[in-house]
N, C-alpha and C positions, 0 to 999 in steps of 0.2 A: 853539015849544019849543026851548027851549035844546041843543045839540048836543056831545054828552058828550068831552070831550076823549080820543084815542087815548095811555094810556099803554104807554109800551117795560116789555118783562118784566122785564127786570134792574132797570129803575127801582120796578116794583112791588116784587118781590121783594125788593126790598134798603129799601124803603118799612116792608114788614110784619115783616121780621126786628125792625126798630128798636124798637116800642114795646113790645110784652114779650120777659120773658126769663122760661123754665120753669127753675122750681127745680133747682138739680144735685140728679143721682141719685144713690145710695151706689152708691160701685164694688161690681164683683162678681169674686169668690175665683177668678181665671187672668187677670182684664184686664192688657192689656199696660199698662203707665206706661213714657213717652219717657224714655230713658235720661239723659238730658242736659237742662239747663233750656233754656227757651226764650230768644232773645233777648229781654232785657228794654224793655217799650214806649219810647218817648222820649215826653216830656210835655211839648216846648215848642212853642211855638203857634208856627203857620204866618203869616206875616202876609199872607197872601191871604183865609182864609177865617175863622181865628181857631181853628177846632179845633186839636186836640191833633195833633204835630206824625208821631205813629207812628199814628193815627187813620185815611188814606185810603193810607197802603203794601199794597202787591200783597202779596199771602196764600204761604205756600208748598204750599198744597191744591192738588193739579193741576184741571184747567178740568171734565175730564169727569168727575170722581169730585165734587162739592157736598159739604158736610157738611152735615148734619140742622140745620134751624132748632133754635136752644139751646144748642148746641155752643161758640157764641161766650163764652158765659159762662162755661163750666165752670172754677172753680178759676181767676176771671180776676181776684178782687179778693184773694185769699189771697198775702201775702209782697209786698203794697204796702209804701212805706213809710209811716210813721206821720204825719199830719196830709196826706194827698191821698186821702184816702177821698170826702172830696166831690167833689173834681175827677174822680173814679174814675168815681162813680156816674151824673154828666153826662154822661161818655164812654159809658159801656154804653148810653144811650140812654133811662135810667129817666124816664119825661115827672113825673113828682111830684114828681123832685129838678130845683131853679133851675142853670142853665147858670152857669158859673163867671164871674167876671166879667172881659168883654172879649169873651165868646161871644154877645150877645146879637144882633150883627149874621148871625149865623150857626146862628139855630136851628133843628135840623131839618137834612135832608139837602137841601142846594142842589142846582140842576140844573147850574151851574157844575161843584160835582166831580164829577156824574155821566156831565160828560161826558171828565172828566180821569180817568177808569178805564176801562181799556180792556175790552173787550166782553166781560162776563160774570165779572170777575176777582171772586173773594167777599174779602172782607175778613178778614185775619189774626186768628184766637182768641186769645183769652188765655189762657195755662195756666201752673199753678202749678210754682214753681221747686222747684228741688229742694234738699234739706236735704245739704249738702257737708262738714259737719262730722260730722256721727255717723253710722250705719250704717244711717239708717230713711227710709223712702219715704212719703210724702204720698199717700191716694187723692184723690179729685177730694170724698169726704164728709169730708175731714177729718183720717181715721183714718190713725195713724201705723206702718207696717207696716216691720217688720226686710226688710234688702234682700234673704235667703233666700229668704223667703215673697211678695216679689213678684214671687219670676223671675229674680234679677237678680244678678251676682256680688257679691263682699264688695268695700268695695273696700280698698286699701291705705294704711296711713296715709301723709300726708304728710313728706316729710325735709327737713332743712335743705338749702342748696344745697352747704355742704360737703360732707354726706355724700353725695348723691347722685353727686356724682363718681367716686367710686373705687367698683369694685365693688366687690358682698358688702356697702358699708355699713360698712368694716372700716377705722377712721381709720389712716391708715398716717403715719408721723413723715418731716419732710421730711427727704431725703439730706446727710448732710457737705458742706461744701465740702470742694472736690478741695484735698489741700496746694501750696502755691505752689511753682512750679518755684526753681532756682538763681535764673535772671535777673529772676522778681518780688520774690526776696525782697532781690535787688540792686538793684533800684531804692524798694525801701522804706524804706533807709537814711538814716538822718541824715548825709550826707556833708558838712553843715558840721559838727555838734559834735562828730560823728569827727577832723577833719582841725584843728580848732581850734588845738589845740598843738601842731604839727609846726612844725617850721622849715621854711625854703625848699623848701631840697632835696629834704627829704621830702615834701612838698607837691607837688612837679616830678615826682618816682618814684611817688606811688600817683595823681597824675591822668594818669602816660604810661602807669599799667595799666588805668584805667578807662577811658580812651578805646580803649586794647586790647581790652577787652572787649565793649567798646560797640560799635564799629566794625570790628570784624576785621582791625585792624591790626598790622604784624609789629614788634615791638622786637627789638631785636639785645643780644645777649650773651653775657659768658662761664663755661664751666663752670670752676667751681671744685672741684666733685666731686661723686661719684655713691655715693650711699646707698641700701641697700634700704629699701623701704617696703612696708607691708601696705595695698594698696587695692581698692577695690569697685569689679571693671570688667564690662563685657558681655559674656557667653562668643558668640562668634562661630557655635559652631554649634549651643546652646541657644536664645540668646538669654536667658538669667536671669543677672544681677547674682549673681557670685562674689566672694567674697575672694582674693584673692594677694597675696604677696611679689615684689616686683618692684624691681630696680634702677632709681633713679631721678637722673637730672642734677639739678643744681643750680647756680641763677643767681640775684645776688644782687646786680641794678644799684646800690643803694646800701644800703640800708638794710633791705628786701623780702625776703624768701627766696621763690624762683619754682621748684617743681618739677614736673620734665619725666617722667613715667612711662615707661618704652620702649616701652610700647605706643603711645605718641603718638612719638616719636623715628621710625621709621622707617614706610614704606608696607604696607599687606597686601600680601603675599606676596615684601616687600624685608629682611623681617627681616635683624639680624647679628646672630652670637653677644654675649654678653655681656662675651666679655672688649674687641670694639671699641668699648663705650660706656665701659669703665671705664678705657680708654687715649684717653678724648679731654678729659680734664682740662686744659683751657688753649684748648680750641677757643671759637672764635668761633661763634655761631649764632644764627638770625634762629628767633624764635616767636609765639606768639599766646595770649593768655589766653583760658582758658574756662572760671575759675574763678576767684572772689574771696572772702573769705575775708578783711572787714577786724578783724573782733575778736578773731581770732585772728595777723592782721597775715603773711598767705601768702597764697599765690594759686598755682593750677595752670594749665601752660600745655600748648601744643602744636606740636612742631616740625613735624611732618607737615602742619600746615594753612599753615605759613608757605610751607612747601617746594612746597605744591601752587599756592600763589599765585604764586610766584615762575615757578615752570615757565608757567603762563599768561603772565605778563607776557614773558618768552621766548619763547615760539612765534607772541607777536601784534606784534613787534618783527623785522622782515625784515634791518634792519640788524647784529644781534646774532649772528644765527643763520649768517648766510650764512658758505660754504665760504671757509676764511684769515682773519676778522674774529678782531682778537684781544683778549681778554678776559680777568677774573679769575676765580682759585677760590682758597677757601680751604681749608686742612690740616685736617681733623678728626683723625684717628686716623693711625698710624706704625708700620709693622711693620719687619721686618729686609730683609724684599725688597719688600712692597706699601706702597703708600702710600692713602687713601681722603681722596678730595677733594671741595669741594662747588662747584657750578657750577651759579647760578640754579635753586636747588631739585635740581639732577641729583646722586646719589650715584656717585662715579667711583672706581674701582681702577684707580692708576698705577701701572705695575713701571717697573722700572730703565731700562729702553729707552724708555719714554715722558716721565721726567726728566729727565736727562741724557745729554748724550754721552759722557763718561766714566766708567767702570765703579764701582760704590759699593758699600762689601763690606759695611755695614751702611748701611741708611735712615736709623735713627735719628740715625746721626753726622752727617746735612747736614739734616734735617728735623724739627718738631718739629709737635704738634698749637696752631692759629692762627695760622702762619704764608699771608701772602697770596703768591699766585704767576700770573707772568703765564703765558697761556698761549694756542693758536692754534684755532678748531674747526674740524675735520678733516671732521667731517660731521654732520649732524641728521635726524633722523627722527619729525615730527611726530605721526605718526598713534603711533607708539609710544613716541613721548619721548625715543627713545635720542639723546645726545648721546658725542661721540667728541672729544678736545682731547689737543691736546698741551704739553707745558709746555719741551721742550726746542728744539722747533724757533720758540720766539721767541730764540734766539741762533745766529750761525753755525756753521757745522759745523767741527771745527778738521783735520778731514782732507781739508778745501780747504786745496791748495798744502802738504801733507802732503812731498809728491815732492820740493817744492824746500827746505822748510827741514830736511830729514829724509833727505838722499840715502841710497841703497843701500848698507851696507857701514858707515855712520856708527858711533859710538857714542856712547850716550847716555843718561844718570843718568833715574830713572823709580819711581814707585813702586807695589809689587805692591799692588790692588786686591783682587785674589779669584782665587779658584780653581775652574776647572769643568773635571768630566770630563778630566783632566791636563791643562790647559793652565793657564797665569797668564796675568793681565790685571795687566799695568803703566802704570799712566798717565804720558804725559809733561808736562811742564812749563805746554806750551800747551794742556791737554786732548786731546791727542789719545791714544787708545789704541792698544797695540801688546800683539797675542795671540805668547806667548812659550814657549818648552821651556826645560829645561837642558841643561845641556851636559854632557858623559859624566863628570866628575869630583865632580857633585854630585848630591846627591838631596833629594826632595824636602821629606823633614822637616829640611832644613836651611834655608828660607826660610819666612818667616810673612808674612800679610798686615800689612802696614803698613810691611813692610822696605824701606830704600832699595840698589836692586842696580841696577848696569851692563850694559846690552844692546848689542845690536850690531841694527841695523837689514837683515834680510834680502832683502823682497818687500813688494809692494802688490797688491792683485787689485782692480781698480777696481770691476768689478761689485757686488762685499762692500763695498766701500769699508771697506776692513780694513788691515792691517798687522800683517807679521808680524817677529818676530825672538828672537833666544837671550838665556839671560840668562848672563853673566859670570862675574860674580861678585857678593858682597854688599857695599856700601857701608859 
């Protein structure tokens, strides 16, 4: 007698599940339905065994909870698609329905994938997907149930991905572009069909402003005059864009009108009153455009930014600077006693004592604004910028040898300079000054400055390096 072969449980088990399947049941009024469809089967053959390719994957049922034989079918052929109903029914395991073709080497559960499943794992149900489009729920009979009524929230409809972005849903209109500053809409110009018809010159003048602007390079020029103008500047301790009236320079290297705001003329906190911009008509001055302006054929500059370069190039220059090195400045403005001169960016007030050695009863009469002047630096002050020059000690002093061409007692023609605090300043021939009284028969509204009178040479006091003497009479 034949000896019954010992089959393994899971092999029976998984044996008797195969050949029927009990009819689904109609759901019942609270069963839960999975919220979410199921991963849908894959249907392409394995080429090891020929079944269907989602057929022997590991189930997500945990090992010690089993589901009830019939369970695999529920709702497993519902939301196929259309012409795999037979390949469907193969798979369930229905023995009446013919294996698809290509299965026939594989009918029936092999022992091969019985033993490629690992100990006890039950095989993945099929269950019906869920309807994603409208608001109803599928039971396992069929019946199409509002998603209220099976428990389960409504859901939301779908949005485009535009609107999804922004909250609320609420299309909001995209932002302005920002307006283009000065310098994009200065490089958006047609500066050949602008510049087409210029002659040379002209040509030479508005491309020495655009590299001006371009480059922060300084042009040099002269004022020809100062006009008020009404412009839109930054209030310094708002911060908001004001209107004012402000005196403004005016340089006009050839053809270009170039104006200078005073608010750019001078440093914060170096301000001058107004009447010293409108006495420096005829001054030389180095600037910087920071404004053009070809269709209207101007352009705004600024002295302060030149002046701040220039001082750099000064303090990184050891040669320049050092104590005795002697150098230029030029004249900007001209008062009666003060003079205001410029020296690599530095604004300077020279009196009388710092010009010359001989005494000048008005400034204006030997100085005028653009006049260039040598001059000596006396001292520098990096860390504060301060520079100190003299303009008189690049010539010798003329009360060297004063003593021998000038003895004691002499007399000698001289003309009255000025007047301080009772005494007269007469200059003599060679520059040298002699501090003078009158003598007991004259007084003082009997001599003007500019007289020529005869002195008599009294004393010297070296220390003062001074010279004193009377005056005579008048020439």
């Amino acid at each position: 007698m034949a000896r019954k072969k010992a089959v393994p449980v899971e092999e029976e088990t998984t044996i008797m599940e195969a050949p029927g399947l009990p009819e689904p049941e109609t759901a019942v009024e609270g069963t839960s339905v999975p919220e979410g469809p199921p991963e849908a089967p894959c249907w392409e053959e394995t080429p090891a065994s020929g079944l269907p390719g989602g057929f022997g994957e590991t189930g997500d049922a945990p090992e010690e909870n089993p589901s009830p034989p019939g369970d695999e079918a529920e709702g497993g052929l519902e939301g196929l698609p259309p012409g795999k109903d037979e390949a469907a029914e193969a798979a369930s395991g229905d023995p009446s329905a013919p294996p698809p073709e290509g299965d026939k080497a594989s009918e029936g559960v092999s022992g091969k994938l019985l033993e490629e499943l690992s100990g006890g794992e039950i095989l993945p149900k099929a269950q019906a997907p869920l309807e994603m489009a409208g608001g109803t729920e599928e039971t396992a009979g069929g019946e199409a149930l509002p998603r209220e009524e099976a428990g389960l929230p409504p859901k939301a409809p779908e949005l485009p991905a535009e609107a999804a972005v922004e909250p609320g849903n609420v299309p909001v209109e995209s932002p302005a572009p920002p307006p283009k500053s000065d310098r994009q809409s200065f490089y958006d110009l047609d500066f050949h069909g602008l510049d087409r018809d210029l002659t040379a010159e002209e040509r030479q003048e508005w491309n020495s402003i655009y590299a001006s602007y371009r480059g922060r390079s300084a042009l040099t020029g002269t004022i020809i005059g100062v006009d008020p103008h009404s412009i839109t500047v930054r209030n310094g301790d708002s911060g908001k864009m004001e209107r004012q009236t402000m005196y403004c320079a005016i340089v006009i290297p050839y053809r270009v009108r170039v104006v200078i705001p005073a608010s750019e003329m001078w440093d914060p906190g170096h301000e001058r009153p107004d009447f010293v911009l409108q006495n420096m008509v005829g001054a030389s001055i180095d600037f910087i455009i920071i404004k053009v302006d070809r269709e209207s054929g101007f352009a705004i500059a600024s002295r302060r930014m030149a002046a701040r370069s220039q001082r750099y190039f000064f303090s990184h220059r050891p040669a320049l600077h050092r104590e005795g090195a002697q150098t230029k400045c030029r004249v900007l403005s001209v008062g009666p006693r003060r003079c205001l001169v410029e020296c690599y960016g530095h604004d300077i007030n020279l009196t009388q004592r710092e010009l010359r050695y001989t005494a000048i009863p008005d400034l204006r009469d030997a100085y005028h604004p653009g006049m260039e002047l040598d001059c000596i630096v006396k001292s520098y002050d990096a860390g504060n910028a301060a520079l100190r020059i003299s303009v008189k000690e690049t010539e010798s002093n003329p009360f060297e040898g004063a003593e021998l061409r000038h003895p004691v007692g002499c007399r000698r023609q001289a003309v009255i300079a000025g007047k301080y605090g009772g005494g007269v300043f007469c200059n003599l021939p060679d520059g040298t000054v002699c501090m003078c009284g009158y003598s007991y028969q004259h007084e003082d509204a009997d001599f003007q400055v500019g007289d020529t009178v005869i002195l008599v040479v009294q004393r010297y006091d070296i220390e003062k390096r001074q010279m004193y003497g009377k005056i005579l009479s008048k020439w």
